[in-house]
Short mmCIF file of the C-alpha atoms (twelve columns), coordinates in Angstrom:
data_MODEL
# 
_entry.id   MODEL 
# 
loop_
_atom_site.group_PDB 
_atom_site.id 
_atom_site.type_symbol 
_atom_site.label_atom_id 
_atom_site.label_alt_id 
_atom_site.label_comp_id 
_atom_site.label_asym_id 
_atom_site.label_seq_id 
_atom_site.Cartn_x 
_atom_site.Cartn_y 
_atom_site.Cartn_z 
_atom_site.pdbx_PDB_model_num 
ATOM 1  C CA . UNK A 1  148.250 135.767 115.576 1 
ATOM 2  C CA . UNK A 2  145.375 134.692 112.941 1 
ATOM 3  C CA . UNK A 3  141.823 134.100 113.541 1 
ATOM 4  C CA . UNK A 4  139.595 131.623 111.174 1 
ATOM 5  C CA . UNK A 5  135.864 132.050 111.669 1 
ATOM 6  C CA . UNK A 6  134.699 128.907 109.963 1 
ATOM 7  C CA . UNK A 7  131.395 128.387 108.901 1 
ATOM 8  C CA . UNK A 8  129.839 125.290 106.533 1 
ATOM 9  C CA . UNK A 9  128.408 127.554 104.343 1 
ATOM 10 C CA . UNK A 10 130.436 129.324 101.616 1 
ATOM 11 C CA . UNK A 11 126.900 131.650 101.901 1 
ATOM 12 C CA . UNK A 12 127.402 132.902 105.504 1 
ATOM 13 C CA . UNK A 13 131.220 133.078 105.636 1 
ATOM 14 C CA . UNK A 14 130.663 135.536 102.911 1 
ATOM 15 C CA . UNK A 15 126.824 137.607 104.992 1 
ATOM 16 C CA . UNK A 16 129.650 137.142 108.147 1 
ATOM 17 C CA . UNK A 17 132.751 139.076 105.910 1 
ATOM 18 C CA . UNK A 18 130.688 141.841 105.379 1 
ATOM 19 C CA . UNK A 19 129.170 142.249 108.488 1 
ATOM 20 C CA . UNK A 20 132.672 142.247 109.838 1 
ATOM 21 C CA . UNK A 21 133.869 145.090 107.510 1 
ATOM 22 C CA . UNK A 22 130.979 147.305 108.253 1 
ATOM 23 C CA . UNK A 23 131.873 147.061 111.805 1 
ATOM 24 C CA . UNK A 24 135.502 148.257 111.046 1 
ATOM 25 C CA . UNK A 25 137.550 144.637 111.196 1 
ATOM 26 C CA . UNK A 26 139.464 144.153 108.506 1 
ATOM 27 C CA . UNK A 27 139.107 140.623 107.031 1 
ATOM 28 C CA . UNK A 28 139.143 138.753 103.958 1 
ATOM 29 C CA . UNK A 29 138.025 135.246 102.756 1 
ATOM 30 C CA . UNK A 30 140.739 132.455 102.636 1 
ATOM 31 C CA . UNK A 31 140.802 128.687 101.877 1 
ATOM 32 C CA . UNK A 32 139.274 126.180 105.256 1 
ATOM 33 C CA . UNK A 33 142.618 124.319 106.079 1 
ATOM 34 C CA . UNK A 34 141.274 120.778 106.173 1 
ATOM 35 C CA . UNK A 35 142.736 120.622 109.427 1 
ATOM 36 C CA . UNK A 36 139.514 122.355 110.488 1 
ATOM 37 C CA . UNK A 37 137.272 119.644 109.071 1 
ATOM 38 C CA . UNK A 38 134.513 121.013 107.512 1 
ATOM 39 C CA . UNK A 39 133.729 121.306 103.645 1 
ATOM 40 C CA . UNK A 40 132.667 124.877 103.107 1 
ATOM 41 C CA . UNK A 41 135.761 125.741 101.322 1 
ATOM 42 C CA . UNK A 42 136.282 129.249 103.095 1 
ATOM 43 C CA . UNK A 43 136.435 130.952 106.375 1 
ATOM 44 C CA . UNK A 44 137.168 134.301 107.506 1 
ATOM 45 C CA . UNK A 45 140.671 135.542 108.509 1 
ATOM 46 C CA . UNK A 46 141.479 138.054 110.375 1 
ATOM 47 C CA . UNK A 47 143.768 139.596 113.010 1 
ATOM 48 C CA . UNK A 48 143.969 138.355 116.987 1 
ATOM 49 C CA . UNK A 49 143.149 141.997 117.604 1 
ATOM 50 C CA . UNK A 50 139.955 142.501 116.566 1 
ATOM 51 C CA . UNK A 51 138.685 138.757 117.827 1 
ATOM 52 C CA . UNK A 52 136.276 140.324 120.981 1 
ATOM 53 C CA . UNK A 53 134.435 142.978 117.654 1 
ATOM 54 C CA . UNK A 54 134.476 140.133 115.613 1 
ATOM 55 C CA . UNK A 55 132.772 137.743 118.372 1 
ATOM 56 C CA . UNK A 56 130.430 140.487 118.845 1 
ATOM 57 C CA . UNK A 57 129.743 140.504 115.443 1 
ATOM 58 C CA . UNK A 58 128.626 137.024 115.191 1 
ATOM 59 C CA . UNK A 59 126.517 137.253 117.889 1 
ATOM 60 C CA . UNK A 60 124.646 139.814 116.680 1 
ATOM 61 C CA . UNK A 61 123.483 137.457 113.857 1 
ATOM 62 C CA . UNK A 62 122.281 134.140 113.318 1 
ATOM 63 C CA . UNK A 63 124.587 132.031 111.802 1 
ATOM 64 C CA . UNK A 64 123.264 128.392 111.784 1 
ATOM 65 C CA . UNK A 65 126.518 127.172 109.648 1 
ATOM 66 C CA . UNK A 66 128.975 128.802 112.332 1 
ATOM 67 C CA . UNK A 67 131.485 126.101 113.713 1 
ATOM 68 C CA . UNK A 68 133.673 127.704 115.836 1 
ATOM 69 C CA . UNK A 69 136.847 130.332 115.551 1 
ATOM 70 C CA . UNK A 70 140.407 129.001 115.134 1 
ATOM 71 C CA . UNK A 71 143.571 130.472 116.041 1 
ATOM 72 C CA . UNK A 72 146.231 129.922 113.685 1 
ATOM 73 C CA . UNK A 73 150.048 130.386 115.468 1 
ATOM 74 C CA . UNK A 74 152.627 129.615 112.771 1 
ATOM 75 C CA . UNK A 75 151.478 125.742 111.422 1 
ATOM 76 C CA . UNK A 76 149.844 124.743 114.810 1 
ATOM 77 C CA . UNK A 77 145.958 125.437 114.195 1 
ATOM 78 C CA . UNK A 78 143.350 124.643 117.130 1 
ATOM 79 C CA . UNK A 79 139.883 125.747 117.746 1 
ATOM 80 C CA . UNK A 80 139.354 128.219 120.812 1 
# 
């Protein structure tokens, strides 16, 4: 399954994309679905695998735009 990071700032998604690629999770940037109901535009995808680096990741950091992680499972989308 798919992980979304989404954030409410284009800014951060993209500080939180790096961060997550220095710290070995592969991820790239991909359009917010609107079902997710914010405006930034993007979030960050990547695998179900790496969600417990990728939480770690975040906390690490302050992100003040963060608004929560979704899973994505075929077209059914929900935050976790």
């Amino acid at each position: 399954m798919t992980i979304l990071a989404v954030f409410r700032s284009r800014a951060q998604t993209l500080e939180y994309l790096s961060a997550l690629k220095a710290d070995g999770v592969p991820a790239q940037a991909v359009n917010t679905p609107k079902e997710a109901g914010v405006g930034c535009g993007i979030s960050a995808k990547f695998e179900e695998a790496f969600f417990p680096r990728a939480r770690a990741c975040l906390a690490k950091r302050r992100y003040t735009s963060f608004s929560g992680f979704m899973r994505v499972n075929g077209g059914k989308m929900g935050y976790l």
